[in-house]
Structure formats: structure tokens, C-alpha cells
ChimeraX commands (.cxc) that place a marker at each C-alpha (Angstrom):
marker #1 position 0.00,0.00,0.00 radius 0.5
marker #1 position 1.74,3.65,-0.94 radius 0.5
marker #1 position 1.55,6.28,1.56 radius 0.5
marker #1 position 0.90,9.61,1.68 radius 0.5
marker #1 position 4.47,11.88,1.00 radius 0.5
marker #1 position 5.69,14.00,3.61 radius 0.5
marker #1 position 6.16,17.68,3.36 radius 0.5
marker #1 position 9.47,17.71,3.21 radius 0.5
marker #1 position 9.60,16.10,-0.57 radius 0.5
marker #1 position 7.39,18.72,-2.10 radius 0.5
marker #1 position 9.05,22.17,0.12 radius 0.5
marker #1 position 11.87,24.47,-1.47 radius 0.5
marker #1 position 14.70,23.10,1.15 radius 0.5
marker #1 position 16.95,26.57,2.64 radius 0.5
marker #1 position 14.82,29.52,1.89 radius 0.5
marker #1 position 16.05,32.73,2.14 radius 0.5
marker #1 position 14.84,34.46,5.25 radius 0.5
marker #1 position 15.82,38.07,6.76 radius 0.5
marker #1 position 15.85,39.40,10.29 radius 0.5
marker #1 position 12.75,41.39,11.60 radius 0.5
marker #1 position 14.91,44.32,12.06 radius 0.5
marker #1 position 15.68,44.72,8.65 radius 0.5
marker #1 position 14.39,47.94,6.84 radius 0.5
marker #1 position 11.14,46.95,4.77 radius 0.5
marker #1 position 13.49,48.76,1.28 radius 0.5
marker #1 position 15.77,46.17,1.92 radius 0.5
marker #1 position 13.34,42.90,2.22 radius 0.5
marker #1 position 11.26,44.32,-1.20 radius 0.5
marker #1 position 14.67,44.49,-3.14 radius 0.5
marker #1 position 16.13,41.05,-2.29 radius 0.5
marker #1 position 12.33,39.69,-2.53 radius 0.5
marker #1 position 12.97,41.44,-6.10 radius 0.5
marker #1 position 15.74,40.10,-7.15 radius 0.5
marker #1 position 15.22,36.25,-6.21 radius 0.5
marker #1 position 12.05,36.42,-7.37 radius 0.5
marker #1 position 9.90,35.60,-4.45 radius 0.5
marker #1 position 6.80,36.33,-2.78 radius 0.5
marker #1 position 7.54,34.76,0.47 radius 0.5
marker #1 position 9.92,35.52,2.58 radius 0.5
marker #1 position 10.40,33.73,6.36 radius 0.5
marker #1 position 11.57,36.32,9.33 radius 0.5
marker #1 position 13.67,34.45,11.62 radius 0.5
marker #1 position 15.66,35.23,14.82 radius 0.5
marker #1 position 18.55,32.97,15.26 radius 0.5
marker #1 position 17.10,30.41,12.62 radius 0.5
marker #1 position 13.54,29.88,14.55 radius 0.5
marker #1 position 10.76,31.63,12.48 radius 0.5
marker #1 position 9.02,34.51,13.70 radius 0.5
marker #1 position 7.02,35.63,10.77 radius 0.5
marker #1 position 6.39,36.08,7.19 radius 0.5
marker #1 position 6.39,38.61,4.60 radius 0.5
marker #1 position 4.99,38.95,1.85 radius 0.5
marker #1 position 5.23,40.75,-1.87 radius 0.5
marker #1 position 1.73,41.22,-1.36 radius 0.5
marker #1 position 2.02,42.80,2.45 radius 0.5
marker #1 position 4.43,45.20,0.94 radius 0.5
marker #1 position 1.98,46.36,-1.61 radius 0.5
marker #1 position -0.93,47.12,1.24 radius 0.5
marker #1 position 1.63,49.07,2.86 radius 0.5
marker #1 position 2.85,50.86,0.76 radius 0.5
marker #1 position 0.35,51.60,-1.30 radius 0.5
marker #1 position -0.63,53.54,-4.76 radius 0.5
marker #1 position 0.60,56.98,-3.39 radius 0.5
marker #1 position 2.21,59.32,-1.90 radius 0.5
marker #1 position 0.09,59.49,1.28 radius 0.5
marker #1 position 1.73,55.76,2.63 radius 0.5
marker #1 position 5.39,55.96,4.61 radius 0.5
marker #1 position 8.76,55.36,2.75 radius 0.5
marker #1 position 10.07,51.52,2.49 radius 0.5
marker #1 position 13.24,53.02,4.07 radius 0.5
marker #1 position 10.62,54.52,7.44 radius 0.5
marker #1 position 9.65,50.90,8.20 radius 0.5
marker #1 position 11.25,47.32,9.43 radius 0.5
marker #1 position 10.12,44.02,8.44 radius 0.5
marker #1 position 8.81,43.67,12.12 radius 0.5
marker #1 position 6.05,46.40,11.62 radius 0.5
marker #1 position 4.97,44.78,8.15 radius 0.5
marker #1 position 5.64,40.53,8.78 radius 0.5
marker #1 position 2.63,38.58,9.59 radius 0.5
marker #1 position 3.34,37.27,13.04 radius 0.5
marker #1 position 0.76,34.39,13.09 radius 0.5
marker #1 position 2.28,31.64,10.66 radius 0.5
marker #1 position 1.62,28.49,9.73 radius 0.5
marker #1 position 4.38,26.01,10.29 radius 0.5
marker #1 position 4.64,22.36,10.09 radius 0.5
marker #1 position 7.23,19.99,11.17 radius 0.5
marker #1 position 9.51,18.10,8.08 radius 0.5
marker #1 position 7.77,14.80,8.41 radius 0.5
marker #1 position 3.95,16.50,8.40 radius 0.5
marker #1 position 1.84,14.63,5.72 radius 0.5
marker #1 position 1.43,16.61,2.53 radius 0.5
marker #1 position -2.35,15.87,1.89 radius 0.5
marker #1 position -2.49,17.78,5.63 radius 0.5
marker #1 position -0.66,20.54,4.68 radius 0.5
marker #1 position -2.64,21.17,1.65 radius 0.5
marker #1 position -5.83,20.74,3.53 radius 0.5
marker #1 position -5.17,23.33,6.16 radius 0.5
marker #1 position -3.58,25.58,3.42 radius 0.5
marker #1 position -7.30,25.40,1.29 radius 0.5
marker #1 position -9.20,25.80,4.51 radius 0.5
marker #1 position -7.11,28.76,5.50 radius 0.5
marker #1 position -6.79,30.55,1.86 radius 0.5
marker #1 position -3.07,30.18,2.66 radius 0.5
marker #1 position -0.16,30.77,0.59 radius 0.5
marker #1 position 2.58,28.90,2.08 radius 0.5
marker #1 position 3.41,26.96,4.68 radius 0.5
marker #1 position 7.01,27.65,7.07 radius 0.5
marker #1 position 8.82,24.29,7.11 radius 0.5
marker #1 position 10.32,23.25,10.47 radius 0.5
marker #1 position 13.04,20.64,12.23 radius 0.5
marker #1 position 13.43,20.64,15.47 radius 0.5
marker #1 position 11.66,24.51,15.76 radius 0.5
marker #1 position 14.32,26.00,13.19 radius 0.5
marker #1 position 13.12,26.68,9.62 radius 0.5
marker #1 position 14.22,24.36,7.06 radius 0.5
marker #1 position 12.06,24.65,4.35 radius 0.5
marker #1 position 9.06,26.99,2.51 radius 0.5
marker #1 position 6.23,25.56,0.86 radius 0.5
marker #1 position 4.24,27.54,-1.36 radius 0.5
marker #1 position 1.34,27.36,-3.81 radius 0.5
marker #1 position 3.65,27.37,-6.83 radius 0.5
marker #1 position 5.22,23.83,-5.12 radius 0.5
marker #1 position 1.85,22.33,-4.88 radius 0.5
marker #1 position 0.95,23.25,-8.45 radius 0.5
marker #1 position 4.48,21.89,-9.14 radius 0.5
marker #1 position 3.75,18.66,-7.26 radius 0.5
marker #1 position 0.62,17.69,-8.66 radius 0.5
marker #1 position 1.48,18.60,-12.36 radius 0.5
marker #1 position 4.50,15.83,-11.64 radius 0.5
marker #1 position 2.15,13.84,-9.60 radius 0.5
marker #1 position -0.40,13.69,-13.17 radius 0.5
marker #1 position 2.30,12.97,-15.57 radius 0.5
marker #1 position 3.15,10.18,-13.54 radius 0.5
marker #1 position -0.33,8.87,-13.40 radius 0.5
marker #1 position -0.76,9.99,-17.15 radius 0.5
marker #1 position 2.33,9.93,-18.77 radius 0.5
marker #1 position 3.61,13.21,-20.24 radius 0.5
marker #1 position 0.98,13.65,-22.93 radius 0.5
marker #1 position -1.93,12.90,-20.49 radius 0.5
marker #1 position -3.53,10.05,-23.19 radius 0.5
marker #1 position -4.58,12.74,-25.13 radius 0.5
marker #1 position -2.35,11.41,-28.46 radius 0.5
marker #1 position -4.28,10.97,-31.46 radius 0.5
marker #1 position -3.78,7.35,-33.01 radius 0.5
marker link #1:1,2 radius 0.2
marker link #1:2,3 radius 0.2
marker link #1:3,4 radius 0.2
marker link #1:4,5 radius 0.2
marker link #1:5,6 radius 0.2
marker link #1:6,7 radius 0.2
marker link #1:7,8 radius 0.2
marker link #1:8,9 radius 0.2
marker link #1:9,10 radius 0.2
marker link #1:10,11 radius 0.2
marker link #1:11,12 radius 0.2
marker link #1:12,13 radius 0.2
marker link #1:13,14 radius 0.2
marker link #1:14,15 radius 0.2
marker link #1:15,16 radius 0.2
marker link #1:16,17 radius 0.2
marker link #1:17,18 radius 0.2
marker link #1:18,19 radius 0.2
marker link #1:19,20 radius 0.2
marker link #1:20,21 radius 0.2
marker link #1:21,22 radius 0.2
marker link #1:22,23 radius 0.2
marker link #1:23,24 radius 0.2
marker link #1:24,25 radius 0.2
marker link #1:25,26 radius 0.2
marker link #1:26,27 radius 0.2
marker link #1:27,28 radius 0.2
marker link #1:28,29 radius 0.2
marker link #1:29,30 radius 0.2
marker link #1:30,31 radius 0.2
marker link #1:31,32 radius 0.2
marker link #1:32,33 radius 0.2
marker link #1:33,34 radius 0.2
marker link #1:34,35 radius 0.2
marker link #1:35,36 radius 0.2
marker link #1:36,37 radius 0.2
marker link #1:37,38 radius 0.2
marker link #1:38,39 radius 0.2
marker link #1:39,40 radius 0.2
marker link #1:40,41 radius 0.2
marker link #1:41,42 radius 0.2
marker link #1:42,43 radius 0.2
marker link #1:43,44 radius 0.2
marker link #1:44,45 radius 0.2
marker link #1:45,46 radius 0.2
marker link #1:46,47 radius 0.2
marker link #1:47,48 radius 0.2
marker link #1:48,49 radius 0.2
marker link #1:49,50 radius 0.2
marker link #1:50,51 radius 0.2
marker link #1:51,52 radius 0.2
marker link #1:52,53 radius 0.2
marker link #1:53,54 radius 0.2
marker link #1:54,55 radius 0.2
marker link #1:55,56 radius 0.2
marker link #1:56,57 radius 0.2
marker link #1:57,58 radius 0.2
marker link #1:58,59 radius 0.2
marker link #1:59,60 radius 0.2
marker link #1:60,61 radius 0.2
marker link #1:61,62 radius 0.2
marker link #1:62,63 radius 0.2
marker link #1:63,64 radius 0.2
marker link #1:64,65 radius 0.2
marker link #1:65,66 radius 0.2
marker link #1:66,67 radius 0.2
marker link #1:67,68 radius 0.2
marker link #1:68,69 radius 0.2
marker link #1:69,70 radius 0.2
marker link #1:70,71 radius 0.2
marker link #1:71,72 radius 0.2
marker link #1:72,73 radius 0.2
marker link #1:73,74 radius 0.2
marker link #1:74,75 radius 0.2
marker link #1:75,76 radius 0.2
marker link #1:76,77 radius 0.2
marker link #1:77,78 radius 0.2
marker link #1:78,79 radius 0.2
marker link #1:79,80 radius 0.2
marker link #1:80,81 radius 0.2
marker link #1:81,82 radius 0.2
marker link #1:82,83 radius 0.2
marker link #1:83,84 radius 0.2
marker link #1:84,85 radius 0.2
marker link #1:85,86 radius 0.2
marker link #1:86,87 radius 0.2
marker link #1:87,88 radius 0.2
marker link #1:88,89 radius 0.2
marker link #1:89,90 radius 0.2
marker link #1:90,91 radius 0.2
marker link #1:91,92 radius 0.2
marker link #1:92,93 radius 0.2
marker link #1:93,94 radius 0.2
marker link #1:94,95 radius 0.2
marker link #1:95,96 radius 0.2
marker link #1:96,97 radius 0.2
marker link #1:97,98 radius 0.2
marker link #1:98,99 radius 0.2
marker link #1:99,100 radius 0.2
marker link #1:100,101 radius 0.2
marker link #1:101,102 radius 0.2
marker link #1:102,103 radius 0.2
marker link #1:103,104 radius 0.2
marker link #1:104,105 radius 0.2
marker link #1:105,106 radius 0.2
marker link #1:106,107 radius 0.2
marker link #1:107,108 radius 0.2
marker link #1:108,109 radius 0.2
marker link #1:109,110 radius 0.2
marker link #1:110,111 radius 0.2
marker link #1:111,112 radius 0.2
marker link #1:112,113 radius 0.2
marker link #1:113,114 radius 0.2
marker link #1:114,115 radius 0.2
marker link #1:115,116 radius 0.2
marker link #1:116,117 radius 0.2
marker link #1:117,118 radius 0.2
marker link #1:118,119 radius 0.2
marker link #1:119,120 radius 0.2
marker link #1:120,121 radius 0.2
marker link #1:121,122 radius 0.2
marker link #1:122,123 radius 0.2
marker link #1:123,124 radius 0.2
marker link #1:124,125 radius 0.2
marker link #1:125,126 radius 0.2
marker link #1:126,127 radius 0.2
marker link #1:127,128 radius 0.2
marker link #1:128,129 radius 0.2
marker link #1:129,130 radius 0.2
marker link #1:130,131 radius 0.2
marker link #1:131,132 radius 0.2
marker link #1:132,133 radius 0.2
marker link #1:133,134 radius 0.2
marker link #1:134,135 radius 0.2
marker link #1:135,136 radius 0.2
marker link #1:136,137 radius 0.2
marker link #1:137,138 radius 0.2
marker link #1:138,139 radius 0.2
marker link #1:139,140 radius 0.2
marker link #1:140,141 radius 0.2
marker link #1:141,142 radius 0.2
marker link #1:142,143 radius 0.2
marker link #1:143,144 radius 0.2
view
């Protein structure tokens, strides 16, 4: 009988994190240039929050009326309430809660220190595997 995968073969293992005293400038530009919309806050390797591409945009807003990215640290934007799962956490859990929750990640954890991100764009990632697998790469659609 198969069983159900952990978490830890689907996450994105190391993710970048930065420190909640960071200026907010300086978490959009490296969330910028890797080309990420999640990024874990961590103090000494435990996560303590999250930010987001899209918690940048709310704060900052369309206009000149919203405080400078330079005026503001991580801490004041990150969303302190996370969801974080331990490595060996059952994906089909993970995914669940996620749904439920209108989540966009998930903080992977060892031992209380961050080892790993998942995000939407891994479960879309790990299903379209997960199909051609079932499927084979041309999903049975070929034309005889």
C-alpha cells in the first residue's frame, strides 16, 4: 500500500529568510531580485514571521500618502501568526489546512528552526508531476 508523502519532498529546502529588524526597502529588493513572494523572518534560525510581496503592496500603497520603504522594518509589516509544520507533516495535511485557510505557504520546520518553505507554486508543481506520472507526459490525449 503507498503512503501519503511527507512535506518535506514537495518544500523548497533553505529559503532565504531576513531578520525582523531589517528595513522593509531592503526585504522588497532582495524579494525582487530572487524572485519571491515569500519571505520567512527568523531570529537565530527559529521563524518569527512572514512577509509577503503582497504585504508590501498594502503598505505601501498607490501613493504618496503611505510611509517610505526606508521609514519601516520588516517587524512592523511581517505577519506574526504563521503556519508552520514539522519536516515529516503529511502533505495531503498541509494542503488541507492551506485550502481551509486561503493560505499561501506553509514555514517548514526541524526541530523549531526553519528548514524549508512551501508555497502554492510547489503544490501546483507537485501535482502537475504527480499527473504525468499517473498519465504519462501527454496525459492520453495522443491521437492514433
Amino acid at each position: 500500500m503507498k503512503r501519503i508523502p511527507q512535506i518535506k519532498n514537495f518544500m523548497t529546502p533553505f529559503p532565504y529568510s531576513i531578520g525582523e529588524t531589517a528595513p522593509l526597502e531592503e526585504a522588497q529588493a532582495f524579494m525582487r531580485a530572487k524572485r519571491i513572494r515569500h519571505l520567512p523572518v527568523t531570529r537565530d534560525g527559529v521563524p518569527i514571521g512572514m512577509i509577503t510581496d503582497r504585504d508590501v503592496k498594502l503598505v505601501l500603497g498607490p501613493d504618496f500618502a503611505y510611509p517610505e520603504p526606508g521609514e519601516l522594518t520588516v517587524e512592523q509589516v511581517m505577519i506574526k501568526k504563521v503556519y508552520a509544520v514539522d519536516l515529516g507533516e503529511r502533505v495531503d495535511n498541509v494542503l488541507t489546512h492551506m485550502a481551509e485557510h486561503h493560505l499561501g505557504s506553509a514555514l517548514v520546520t526541524k526541530k523549531g528552526r526553519l528548514v524549508g518553505v512551501f508555497t502554492a507554486t510547489d503544490a501546483c508543481q507537485a501535482f502537475a508531476e504527480h499527473l504525468r506520472e499517473e498519465f504519462g507526459p501527454h496525459g492520453g490525449n495522443l491521437i492514433a
